[in-house]
C-alpha positions, -999 to +999 in steps of 0.1 A: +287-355+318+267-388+320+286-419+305+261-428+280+266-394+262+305-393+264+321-382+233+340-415+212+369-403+195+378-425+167+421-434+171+440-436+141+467-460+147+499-457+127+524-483+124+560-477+102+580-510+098+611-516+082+624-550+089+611-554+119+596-590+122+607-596+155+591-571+172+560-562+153+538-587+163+535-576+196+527-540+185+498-556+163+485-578+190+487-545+216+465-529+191+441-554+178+437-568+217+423-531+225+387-530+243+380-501+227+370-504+191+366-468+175+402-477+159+415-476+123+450-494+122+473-481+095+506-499+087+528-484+061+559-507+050+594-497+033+592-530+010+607-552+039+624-580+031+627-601+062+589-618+076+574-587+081+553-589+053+540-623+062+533-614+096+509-581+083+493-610+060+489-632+088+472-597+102+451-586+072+415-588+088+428-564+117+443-534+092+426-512+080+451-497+055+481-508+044+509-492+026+543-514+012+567-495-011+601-478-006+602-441+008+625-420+019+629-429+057+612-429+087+593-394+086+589-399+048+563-432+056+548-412+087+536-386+067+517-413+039+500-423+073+490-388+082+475-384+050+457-419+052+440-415+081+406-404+089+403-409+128+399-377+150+432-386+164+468-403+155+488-421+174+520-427+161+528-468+175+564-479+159+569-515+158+581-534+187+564-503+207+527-513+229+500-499+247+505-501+284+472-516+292+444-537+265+420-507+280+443-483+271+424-464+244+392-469+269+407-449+297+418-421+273+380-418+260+368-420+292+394-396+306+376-369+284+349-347+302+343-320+282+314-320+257+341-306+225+374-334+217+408-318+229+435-306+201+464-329+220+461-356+243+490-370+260+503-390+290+531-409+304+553-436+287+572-466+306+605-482+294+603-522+285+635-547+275+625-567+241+605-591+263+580-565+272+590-563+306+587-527+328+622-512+334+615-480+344+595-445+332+607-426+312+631-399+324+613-368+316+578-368+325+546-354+316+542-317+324+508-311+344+501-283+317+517-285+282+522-267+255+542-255+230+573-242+250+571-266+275+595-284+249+621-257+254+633-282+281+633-314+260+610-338+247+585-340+277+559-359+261+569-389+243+561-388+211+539-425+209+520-409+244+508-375+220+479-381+204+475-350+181+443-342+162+442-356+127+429-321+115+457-303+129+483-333+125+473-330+085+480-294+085+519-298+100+537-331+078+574-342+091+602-322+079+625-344+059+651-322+062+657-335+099+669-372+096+663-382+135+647-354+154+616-344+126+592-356+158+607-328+180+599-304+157+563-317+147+552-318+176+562-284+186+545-272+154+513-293+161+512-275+195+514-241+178+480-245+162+466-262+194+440-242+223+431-274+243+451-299+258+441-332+277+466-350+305+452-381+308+472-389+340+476-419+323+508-443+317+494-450+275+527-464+258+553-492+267+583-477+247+607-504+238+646-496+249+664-500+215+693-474+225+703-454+199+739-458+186+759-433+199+761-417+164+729-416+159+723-403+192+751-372+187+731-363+155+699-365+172+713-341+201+725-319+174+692-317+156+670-313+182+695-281+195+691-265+155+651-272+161+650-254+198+668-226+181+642-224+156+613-222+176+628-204+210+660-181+200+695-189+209+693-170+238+666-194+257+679-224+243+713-218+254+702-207+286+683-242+288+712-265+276+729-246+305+706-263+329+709-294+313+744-298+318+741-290+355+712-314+361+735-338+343+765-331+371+740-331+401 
């Protein structure tokens, strides 16, 4: 396909912030910086009450929509974003998160070759310290083909590097009945409903290391075992949490 006709998705960008005025300007400046401009930047806010809201002021010109109230959690304010947006895709960009490159969003539109826009597009995600510096890739990488049970061994696509169409993405809100594993479970569903799917062999997201309390973390692990179960049967995900331990020993 010649350049000049390539297709130019429109990227709905959706920030969730809590509190987190250290970090958030970065994720603004990563988006706002982009070379590509077919963007809408969304930032929904659970009534912070540290500078957060001053630095989204100091923002204002930049975002598009902008949402400040209390909700019930994390997924809760993701799905007022899904409902917000009106790009072809979403991109789900916490604060303190970035993307790898300012001609990130470029590449992915010019990674497309095919003349009708891809249900998912995804990629690879690198691990950065608070400063923004690279310490490594992520663990589990990208799959060369994905879809929906190539999660039945883990998270393989970090959820900031899948870019889910809004139509489909709008059809399959968070379940609030999961408290840290709802994006496990999305994104499986998302995949459900999906017939295309796009690897940009692209690193797209610089993932901040926060490291999860360990509690947190155990309740996660638990979640995300209750969701496999769900969508593969005990018998596979057993079977697969198997292998995990003895990749774990090895």
């Amino acid at each position: 396909m010649h350049s000049s006709t390539r297709i130019q998705p429109k990227f709905s960008i959706i920030t969730v912030t809590y509190n987190a005025g250290n970090v958030l300007e970065r994720t603004i400046q990563s988006i706002i910086t982009q070379t590509y401009k077919h963007v809408e930047y969304i930032i929904i806010d659970g009534k912070s009450t540290d500078r957060t809201l001053d630095i989204i002021n100091q923002y204002k010109n930049d975002i598009h929509q902008f949402v400040c109230e209390a909700d019930q959690g994390l997924y809760d304010a993701m799905n007022k974003g899904i409902r917000l947006a009106k790009g072809d895709y979403l991109c789900f960009l916490n604060a303190g998160d970035t993307f790898h490159e300012n001609g990130t969003l470029h590449s992915i539109a010019n990674s497309i070759h095919t003349s009708n826009l891809p249900d998912i597009i995804y990629g690879e995600t690198a691990i950065v310290d608070s400063e923004g510096h690279f310490l490594h890739m992520r663990k589990k990488s990208a799959p060369e083909r994905l879809n929906w049970e190539s999660f039945k061994k883990g998270m393989l696509v970090c959820h900031q590097a899948f870019f889910a169409s809004r139509m489909l993405a709008q059809q399959e809100m968070y379940d609030l009945s999961y408290r840290f594993s709802a994006d496990f479970d999305w994104c499986i569903r998302v995949m459900k409903k999906s017939k295309t799917f796009h690897h940009t062999h692209l690193i797209l997201i610089d993932y901040l290391n926060e490291g999860m309390t360990t509690q947190n973390h155990k309740a996660s692990l638990k979640e995300r075992f209750r969701i496999m179960v769900k969508h593969y049967g005990w018998i596979s995900t057993l079977w697969n949490h198997l292998l995990f331990a003895i990749q774990a020993f090895l």
